[in-house]
C-alpha positions as CSV (number, residue, x, y, z in Angstrom):
1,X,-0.2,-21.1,-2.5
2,X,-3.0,-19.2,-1.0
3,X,-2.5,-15.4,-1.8
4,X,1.0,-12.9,-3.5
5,X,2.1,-9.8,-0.8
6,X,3.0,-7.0,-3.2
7,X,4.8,-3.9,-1.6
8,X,6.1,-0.6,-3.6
9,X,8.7,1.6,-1.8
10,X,10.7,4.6,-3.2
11,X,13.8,3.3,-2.9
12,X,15.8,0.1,-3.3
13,X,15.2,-0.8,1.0
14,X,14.8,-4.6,1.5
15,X,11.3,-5.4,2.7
16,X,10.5,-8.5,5.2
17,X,6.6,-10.2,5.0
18,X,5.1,-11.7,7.7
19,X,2.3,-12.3,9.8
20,X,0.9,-11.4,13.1
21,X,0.5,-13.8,15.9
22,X,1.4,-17.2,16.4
23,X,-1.7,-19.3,15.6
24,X,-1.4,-17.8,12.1
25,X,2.3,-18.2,12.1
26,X,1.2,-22.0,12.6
27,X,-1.3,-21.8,10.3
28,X,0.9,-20.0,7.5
29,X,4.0,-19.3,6.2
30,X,5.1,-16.0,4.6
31,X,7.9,-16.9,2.1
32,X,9.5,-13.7,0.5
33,X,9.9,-14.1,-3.5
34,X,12.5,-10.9,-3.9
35,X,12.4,-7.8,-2.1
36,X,8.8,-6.6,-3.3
37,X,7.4,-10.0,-3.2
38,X,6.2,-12.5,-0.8
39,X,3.6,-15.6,-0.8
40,X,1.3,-17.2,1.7
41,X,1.5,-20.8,1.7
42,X,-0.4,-22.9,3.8
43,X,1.2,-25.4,6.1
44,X,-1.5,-27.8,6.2
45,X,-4.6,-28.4,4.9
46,X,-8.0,-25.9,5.7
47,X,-10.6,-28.3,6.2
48,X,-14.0,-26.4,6.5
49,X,-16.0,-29.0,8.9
50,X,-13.3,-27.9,11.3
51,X,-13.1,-24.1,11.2
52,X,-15.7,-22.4,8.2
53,X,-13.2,-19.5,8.0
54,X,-10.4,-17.4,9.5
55,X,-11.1,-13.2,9.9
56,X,-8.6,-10.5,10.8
57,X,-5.6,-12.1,9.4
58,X,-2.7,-9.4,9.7
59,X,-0.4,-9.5,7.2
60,X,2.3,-7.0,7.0
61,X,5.7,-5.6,5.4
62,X,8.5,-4.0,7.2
63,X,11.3,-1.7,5.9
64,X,14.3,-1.8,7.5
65,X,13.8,1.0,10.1
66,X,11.3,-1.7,11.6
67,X,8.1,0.7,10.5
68,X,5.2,-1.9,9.6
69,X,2.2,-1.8,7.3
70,X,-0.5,-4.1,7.9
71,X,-3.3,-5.7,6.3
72,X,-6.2,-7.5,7.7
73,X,-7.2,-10.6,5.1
74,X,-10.0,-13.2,5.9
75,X,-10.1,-16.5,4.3
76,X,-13.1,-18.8,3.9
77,X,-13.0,-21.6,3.4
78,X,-14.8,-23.6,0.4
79,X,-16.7,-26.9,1.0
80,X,-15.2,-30.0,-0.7
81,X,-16.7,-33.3,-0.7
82,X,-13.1,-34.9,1.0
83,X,-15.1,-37.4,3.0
84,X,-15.8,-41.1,1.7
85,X,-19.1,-41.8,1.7
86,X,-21.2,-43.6,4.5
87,X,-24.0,-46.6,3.9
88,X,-26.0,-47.4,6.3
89,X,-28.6,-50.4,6.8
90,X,-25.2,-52.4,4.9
91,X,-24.8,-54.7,3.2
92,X,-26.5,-54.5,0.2
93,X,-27.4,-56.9,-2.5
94,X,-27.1,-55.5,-6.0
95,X,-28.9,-57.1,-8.5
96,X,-28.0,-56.6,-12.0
97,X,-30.9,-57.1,-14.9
């Protein structure tokens, strides 16, 4: 899970979560917890040496007269060593004392 979408309204309406566009509909999916609630899952890993991070992410909720509030989120991306390691000048003799 990457981030909670929390809404408040005044009465008991059914809100729907989602996100704008489709390379972050690709990228993430918006699944609604109950009617106040939603989480962003990713649906596949970030990898940073591919893309560092990912600005004006619109996330938004919608009551049922189809009026939207958005919000822009922006994820960066954290550096993990997820690479195996690479020796050069190989093969090496280890000698042990």
């Amino acid at each position: 899970m990457l981030l909670w979408l929390n809404a408040t309204y005044n009465d008991d309406t059914q809100l729907e979560f989602g996100v704008e566009g489709e390379f972050y509909n690709k990228l993430v999916q918006v699944v609604k917890v109950d009617g106040k609630h939603a989480q962003v899952v990713a649906r596949q890993p970030f990898d940073r040496e591919v893309q560092e991070k990912y600005e004006d992410i619109f996330f938004y909720v919608q009551d049922a007269p189809g009026n939207k509030v958005y919000q822009s989120v922006r994820f960066v991306i954290m550096d993990i060593d997820d690479n195996p390691p690479v020796f050069e000048n190989t093969p090496y003799r280890v000698v042990s004392f």
